[in-house]
C-alpha positions in Angstrom: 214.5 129.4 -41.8 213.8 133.2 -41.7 214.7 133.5 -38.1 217.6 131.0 -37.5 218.1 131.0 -33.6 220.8 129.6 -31.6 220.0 128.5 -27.8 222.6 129.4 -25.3 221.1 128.3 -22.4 218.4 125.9 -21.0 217.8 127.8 -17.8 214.8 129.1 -19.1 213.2 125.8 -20.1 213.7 124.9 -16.9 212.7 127.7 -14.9 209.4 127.8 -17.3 208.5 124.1 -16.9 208.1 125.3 -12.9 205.3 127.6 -13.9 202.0 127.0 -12.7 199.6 129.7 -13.6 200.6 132.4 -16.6 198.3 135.8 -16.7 197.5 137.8 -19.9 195.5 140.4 -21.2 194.6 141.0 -24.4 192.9 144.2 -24.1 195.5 146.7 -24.0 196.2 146.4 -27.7 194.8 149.3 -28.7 194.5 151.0 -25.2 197.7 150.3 -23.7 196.7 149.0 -21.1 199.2 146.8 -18.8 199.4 144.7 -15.8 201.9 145.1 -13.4 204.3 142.6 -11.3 202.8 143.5 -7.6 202.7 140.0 -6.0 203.8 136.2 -6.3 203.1 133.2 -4.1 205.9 130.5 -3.6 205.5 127.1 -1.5 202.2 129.3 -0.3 203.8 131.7 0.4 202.3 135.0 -0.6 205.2 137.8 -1.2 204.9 141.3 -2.2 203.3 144.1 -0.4 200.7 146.9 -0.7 197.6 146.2 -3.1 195.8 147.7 -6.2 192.8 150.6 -7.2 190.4 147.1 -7.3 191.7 146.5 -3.7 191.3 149.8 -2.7 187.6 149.7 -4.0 187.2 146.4 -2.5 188.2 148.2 0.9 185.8 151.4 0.3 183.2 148.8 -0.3 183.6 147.4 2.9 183.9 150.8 4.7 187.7 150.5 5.7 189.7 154.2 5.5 191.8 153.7 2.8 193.6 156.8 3.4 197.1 155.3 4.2 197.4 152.9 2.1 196.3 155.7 -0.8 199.5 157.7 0.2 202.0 154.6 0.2 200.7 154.2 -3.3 201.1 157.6 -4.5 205.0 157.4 -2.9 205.3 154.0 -4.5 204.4 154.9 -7.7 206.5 158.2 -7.7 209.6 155.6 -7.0 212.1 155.1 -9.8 211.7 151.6 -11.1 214.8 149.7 -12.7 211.9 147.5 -14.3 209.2 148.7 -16.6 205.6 147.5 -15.2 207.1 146.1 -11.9 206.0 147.3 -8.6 207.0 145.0 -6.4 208.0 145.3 -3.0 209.4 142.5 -1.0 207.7 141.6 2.1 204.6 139.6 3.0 201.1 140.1 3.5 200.2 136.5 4.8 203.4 136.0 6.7 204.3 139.3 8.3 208.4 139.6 8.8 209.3 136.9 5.6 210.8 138.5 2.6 211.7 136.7 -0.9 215.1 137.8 -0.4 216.0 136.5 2.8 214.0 133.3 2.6 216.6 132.9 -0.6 219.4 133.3 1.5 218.6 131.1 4.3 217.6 128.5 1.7 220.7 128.6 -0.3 222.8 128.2 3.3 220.9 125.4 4.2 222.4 122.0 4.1 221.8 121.0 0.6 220.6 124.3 -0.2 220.9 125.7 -4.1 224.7 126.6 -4.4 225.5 129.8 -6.2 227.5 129.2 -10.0 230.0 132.2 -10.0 
């Protein structure tokens, strides 16, 4: 063909055959618009802290100050970030004290648990 392609790996495959849910926006064409990486929920867990301008106008609406959350935004936002579009940060709203990268740790020492390939 035009684009001959030669697979290396099937990681992928499998990691995308565990996908539930994929979201995508198809306005930003001409506008540039983009969505960013703020939150994801595993085993109902919901991970990822802080929230976004349509949860901070949700909270106006409902008359909570949204003065301190405003400020983490601004210094979040003024962080480097090793990923374009990401603006994550590990923690949890639902379950206060769990983080993505601990539960993975405690997980992978379980008995059973994934073992690392290194």
């Amino acid at each position: 063909g035009a684009y001959p392609l030669k697979v290396r790996t099937m990681d992928l495959n499998d990691e995308l055959g565990q996908i539930s849910h994929i979201f995508s926006d198809k306005t930003g064409t001409f506008t540039l618009n983009y969505m960013e990486f703020r939150k994801v929920s595993i085993r109902g867990v919901a991970y990822g802290l802080g929230t976004t301008e349509i949860g901070l106008d949700r909270m106006r609406r409902e008359g909570i100050d949204t003065t301190e959350v405003e400020a983490i935004m601004r210094a979040t936002a003024a962080r480097p970030r090793s990923q374009p579009h990401v603006n994550f940060e590990d923690g949890s709203d639902s379950h206060p004290g769990r983080k993505i990268k601990t539960d993975l740790v405690q997980r992978d020492a379980a008995p059973g648990g994934r073992q690392s390939v290194g």
